[in-house]
C-alpha positions as CSV (number, residue, x, y, z in Angstrom):
1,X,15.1,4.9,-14.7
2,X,11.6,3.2,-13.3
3,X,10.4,4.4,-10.1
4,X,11.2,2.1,-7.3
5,X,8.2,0.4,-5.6
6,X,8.7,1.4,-1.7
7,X,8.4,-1.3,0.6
8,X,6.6,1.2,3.2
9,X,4.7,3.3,1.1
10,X,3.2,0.2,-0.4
11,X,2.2,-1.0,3.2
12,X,0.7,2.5,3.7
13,X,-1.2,2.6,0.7
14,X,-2.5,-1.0,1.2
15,X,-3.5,-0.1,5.1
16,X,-5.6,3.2,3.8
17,X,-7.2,1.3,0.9
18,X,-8.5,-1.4,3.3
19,X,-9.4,0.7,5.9
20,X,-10.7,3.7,3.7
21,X,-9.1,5.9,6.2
22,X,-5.6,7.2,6.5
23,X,-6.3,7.3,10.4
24,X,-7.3,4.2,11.0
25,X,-4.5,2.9,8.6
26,X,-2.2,4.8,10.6
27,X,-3.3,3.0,13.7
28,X,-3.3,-0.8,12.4
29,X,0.5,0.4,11.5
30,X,1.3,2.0,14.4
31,X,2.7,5.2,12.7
32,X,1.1,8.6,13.2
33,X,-1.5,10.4,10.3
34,X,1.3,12.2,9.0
35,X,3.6,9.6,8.5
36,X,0.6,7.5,6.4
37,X,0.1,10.6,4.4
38,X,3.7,11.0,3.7
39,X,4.1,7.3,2.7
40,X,1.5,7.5,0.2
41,X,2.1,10.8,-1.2
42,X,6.0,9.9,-1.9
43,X,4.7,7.5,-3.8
44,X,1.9,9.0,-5.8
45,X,4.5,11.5,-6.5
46,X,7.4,9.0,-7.9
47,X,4.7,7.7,-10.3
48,X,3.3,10.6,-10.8
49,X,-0.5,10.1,-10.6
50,X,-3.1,10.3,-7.7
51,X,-3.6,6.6,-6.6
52,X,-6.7,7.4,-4.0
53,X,-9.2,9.5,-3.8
54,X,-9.4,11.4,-0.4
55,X,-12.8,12.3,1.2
56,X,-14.6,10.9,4.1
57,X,-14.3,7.6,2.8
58,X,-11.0,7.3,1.1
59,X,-11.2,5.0,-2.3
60,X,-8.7,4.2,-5.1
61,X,-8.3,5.6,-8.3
62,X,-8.5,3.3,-11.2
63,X,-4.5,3.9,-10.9
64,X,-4.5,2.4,-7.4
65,X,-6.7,-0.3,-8.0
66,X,-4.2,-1.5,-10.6
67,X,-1.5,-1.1,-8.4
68,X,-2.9,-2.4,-5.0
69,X,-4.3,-5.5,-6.9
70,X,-0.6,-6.2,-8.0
71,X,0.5,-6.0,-3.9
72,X,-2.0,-8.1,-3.2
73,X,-0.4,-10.6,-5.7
74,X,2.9,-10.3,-4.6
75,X,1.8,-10.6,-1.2
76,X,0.3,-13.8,-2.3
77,X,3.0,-15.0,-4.1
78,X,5.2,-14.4,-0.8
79,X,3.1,-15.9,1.4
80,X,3.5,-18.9,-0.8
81,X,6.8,-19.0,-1.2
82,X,7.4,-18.7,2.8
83,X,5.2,-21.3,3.5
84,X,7.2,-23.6,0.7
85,X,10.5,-23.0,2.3
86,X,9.1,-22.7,5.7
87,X,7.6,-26.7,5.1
88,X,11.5,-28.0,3.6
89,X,13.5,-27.2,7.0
């Protein structure tokens, strides 16, 4: 069975990639530091490779740039589809 894309952990690892920082993540998403950590490190584990590098300034692994660019489309794709049924009411 294919790991599950979480929802929450996806959120987390979007907030730490844009802010380069799991604090500052974890303040834009009003959870604490270890809740951010935990997100992302549930799902590094159920695919089973590191998606960011941590260090002062945290980055993505070629992993996580592949992933996060594929949230970033669906996000997209979402917004899109809001906005089209949002405009039919």
């Amino acid at each position: 069975m294919s790991p599950h894309l979480d929802p929450k952990q996806l959120d987390a690892l979007l907030a730490v990639a844009e802010h380069a920082s799991f604090s500052k993540a974890a303040v834009a998403l009003r959870l604490t530091l270890a809740a951010v950590s935990l997100r992302v490190s549930a799902l590094e584990e159920s695919l089973g490779q590191r998606l960011l590098v941590r260090g002062k300034r945290v980055t993505a692994t070629p992993s996580g740039a592949k992933l996060l660019a594929h949230v970033r489309q669906v996000r997209l794709m979402e917004a899109d589809v809001v906005g089209e049924l949002q405009g039919h009411n």
